[in-house]
N, C-alpha and C positions, 0 to 999 in steps of 0.2 A: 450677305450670303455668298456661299462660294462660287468657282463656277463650275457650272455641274461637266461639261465638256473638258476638264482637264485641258486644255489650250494655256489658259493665263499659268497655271501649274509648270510646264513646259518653256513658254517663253519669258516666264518671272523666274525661273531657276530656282524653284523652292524644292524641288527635287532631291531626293539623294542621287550624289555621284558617284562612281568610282571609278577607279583607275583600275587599267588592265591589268599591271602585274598583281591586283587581288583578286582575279578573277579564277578559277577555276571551275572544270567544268562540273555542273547544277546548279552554280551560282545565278546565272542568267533563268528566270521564267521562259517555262516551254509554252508560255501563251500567247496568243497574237498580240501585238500592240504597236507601239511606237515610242522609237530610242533617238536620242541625239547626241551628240560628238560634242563635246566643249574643249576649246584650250584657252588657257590664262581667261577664264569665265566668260568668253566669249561661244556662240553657240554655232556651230561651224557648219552641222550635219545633220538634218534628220529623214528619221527613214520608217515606212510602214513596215509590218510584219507579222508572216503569218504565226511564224514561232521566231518569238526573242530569243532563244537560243540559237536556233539556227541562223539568226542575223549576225548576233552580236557575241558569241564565242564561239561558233564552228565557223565562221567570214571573216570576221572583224580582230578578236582575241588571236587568232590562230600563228603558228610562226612558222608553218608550213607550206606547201605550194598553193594552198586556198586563197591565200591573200593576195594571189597574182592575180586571181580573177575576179578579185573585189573590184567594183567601181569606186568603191571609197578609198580603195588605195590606189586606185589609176587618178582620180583627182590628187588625193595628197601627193603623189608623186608630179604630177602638173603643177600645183599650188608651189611646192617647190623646187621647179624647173630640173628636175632630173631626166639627163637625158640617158636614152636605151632602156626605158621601161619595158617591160620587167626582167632586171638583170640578180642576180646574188648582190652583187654589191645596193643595186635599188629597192631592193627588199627589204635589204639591213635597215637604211635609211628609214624607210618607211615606217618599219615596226619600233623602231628606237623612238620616231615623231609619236605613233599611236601611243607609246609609253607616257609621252608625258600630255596622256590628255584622260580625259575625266566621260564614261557614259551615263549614260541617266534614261530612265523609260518608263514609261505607264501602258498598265497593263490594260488590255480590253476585254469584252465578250467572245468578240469574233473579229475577223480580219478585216468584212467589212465597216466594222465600227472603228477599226485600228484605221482603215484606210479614209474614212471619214474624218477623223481627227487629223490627221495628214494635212488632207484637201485644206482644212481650218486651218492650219499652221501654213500652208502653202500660201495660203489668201494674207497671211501676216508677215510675209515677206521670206524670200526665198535665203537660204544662209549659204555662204560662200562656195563652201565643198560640193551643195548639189547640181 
């Protein structure tokens, strides 16, 4: 039987991926849940949410001034030591890395079920980026 918490789903990578530059915006679920970052099939990021939209293509996707005030881009820009965060030139950086990586999410009821599933993925070991 499966498992019904969607955890092993998440950390076994049986998931669909995608990459950013397919993304446009609707493509993300406006429903609470929990997403994660992969690059070269490794799982780098994950993060609760009340709207996967609002996470993962108005934060994350975006190639605007929004991405300054992601912590997932204040990490990836620490992961790879750039210094003068957040500059135009640190930006570019950033979004060309988020290019060649892969999101993936499962959707929930509500946010506290999104953030419960977290707490379970949190307890399976924390991934680089957070």
């Amino acid at each position: 039987m499966g498992d019904p918490t969607g955890v092993s789903v998440v950390l076994d990578g049986r998931q669909d991926r995608f990459r950013l530059d397919g993304f446009d915006d609707g493509f993300v679920p406006a429903s609470p849940g929990v997403f994660a970052l992969y690059r070269d099939g490794r799982r780098l990021y994950a993060q609760s949410a009340k709207s996967l939209t609002a996470q993962v293509w108005r934060n994350h996707a975006t190639t605007d001034h929004r991405l300054q005030g992601s912590a997932l881009a204040a990490a990836i820009a620490s992961h790879l030591k750039l210094t003068g965060w957040p500059s135009s030139a640190g930006l570019r950086v950033v979004r060309e890395w988020l290019d060649g990586c892969e999101f993936a999410w499962i959707e929930r009821e509500s946010f506290s079920d999104a953030h419960a599933l977290m707490a379970e993925l949190a307890a399976q070991g924390t991934p680089p980026l957070n």
